[in-house]
Residue, then its C-alpha position, 0 to 999 in steps of 0.5 A: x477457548x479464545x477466539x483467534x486474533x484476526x487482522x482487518x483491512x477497510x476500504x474507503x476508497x482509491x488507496x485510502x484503507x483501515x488498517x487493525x490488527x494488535x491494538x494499532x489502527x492505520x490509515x493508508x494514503x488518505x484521500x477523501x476529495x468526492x466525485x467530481x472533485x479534482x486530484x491535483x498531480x503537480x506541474x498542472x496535471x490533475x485527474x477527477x474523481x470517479x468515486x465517493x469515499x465510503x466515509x467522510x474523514x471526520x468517521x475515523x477512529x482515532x490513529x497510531x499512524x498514517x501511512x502513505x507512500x508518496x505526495x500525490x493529489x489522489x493519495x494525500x489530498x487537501x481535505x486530509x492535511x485541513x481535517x486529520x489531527x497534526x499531531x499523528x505521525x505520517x510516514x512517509x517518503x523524505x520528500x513528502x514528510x519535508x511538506x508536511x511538516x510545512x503543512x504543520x504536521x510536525x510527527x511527519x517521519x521520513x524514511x529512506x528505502x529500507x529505513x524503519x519506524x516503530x509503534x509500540x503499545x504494552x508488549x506489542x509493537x508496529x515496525x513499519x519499513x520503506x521498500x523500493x518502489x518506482x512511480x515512473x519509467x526513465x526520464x519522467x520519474x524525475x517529474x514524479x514524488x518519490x514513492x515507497x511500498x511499505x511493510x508492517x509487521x506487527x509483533x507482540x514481544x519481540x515475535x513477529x505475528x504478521x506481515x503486511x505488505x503496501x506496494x504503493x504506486x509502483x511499477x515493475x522494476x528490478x528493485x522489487x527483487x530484493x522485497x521476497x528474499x528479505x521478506x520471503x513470508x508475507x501473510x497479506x498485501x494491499x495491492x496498487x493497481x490502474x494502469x495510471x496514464x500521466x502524459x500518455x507514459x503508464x505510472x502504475x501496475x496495469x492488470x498485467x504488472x499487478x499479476x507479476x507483482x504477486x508472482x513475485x512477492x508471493x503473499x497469501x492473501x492479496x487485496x487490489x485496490x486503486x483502479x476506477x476511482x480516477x479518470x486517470x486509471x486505464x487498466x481495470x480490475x477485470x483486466x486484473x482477474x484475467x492476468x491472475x487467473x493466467x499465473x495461477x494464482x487466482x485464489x489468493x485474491x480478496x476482492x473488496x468494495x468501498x465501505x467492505x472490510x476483509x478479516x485476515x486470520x493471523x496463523x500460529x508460528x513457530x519459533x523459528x518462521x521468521x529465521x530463514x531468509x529464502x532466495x526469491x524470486x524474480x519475473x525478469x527472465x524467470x519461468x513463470x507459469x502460463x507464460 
């Protein structure tokens, strides 16, 4: 008997993971700067790194694709635009991909909220699709890049055999409803946590906002990563263990070390899985469990 297909998650550090499954292999928001060393965030901001990668950027495997969901210093990093091959497709935000291109790196595709890219190999394709994100509340938000989550869904001829969501740095917000009624059946998701401070105002999900976040766009399987490797973060992962254990939701969670890789089993479906969009479901004014 075949062995079941299983999707594999490593992580090298921050947001910087390995994505398998299908024949494709991706990298997340690459970030190899070591401890010590500075993440630049625009307008004279920066924060140190905490944190080694698990692997230097020249141990990758040859990439489909980068995906990274916004131009920040500790998500695309000087070590990456000087080390990773030009030619590789980036998708990104508008805004990012413009600078890359400058950067020379000329397969950079930018994506509106809700536009797609796709890889494909043989029978087998990669659709990736820009969801909503927000990296800061009010006025500030205009002083950060754009941001999108990302959803990948890999298929094998023309049938979607599993989903894989990125929240990408962003905080709770009601944007975020309309990532459940389209997707209402996620297999996993890679989760932005840190409670990030820039100028004392908090520009991604603490432990409490990552708990919401998964009542909300409700995967199986949930990995937390981004939390301690930048002086910038506030809010821990154990904060994060606490707020999911308050939603009930506790056994959804992965947790990885840098240089770990999580298997996540890919689950037979039936013809019609992906047919019904479901209504959702929103933390804004809902009854959530524990509340």
């Amino acid at each position: 008997m075949t062995e079941p297909e299983t999707a594999s998650v490593f992580f090298i550090g921050n947001a910087t993971t390995l994505i398998r499954y299908g024949g494709f292999t991706l990298l997340t928001d690459p970030n190899f700067l070591h401890r010590g060393q500075r993440a630049y965030l625009g307008y004279g901001l920066s924060s140190r790194r905490r944190t080694d990668p698990a692997i230097e950027i020249g141990e990758l495997p040859p990439l489909d694709a980068v995906v990274l969901s916004h131009m920040h210093g500790d998500h695309w990093d000087r070590v990456a635009r000087r080390g990773l091959d030009k030619d590789v497709p980036v998708v990104t935000t508008t805004q990012a991909a413009g600078r890359l291109r400058r950067q020379g790196f000329g397969q950079a595709q930018g994506l509106n909220t809700w536009q797609q890219h796709e890889l494909r190999r043989g029978d087998r394709t990669l659709t990736i699709t820009s969801l909503p994100g927000c990296h800061a509340p009010g006025a500030l938000r205009a002083l950060l890049p754009p941001v999108m989550g990302s959803m990948l869904e890999f298929a094998r001829n023309g049938r979607v055999e599993f989903r894989l969501h990125i929240s990408g740095d962003t905080l709770m917000n009601r944007e975020l409803d309309a990532i459940p009624r389209r997707y209402p059946d996620i297999d996993a998701a890679i989760l932005h946590l840190g409670g990030t401070k820039v100028l004392g105002t908090t520009v991604t999900m603490d432990g409490r906002q990552g708990a919401d976040w998964l009542y909300l766009i409700d995967p199986r399987t949930v990995i937390p990563v981004h939390y301690d490797d930048y002086e910038a973060f506030t809010s821990s992962l154990d904060d994060f263990r606490e707020e999911v254990a308050r939603v009930r939701m506790a056994d959804r969670v992965r947790y990885v070390a840098r240089g770990q890789t999580v298997h996540l089993p890919v689950r037979p479906r039936q013809p019609g899985d992906w047919a019904t969009v479901g209504a959702g479901r929103s933390v804004f004014g809902a009854s959530e469990p524990g509340r």
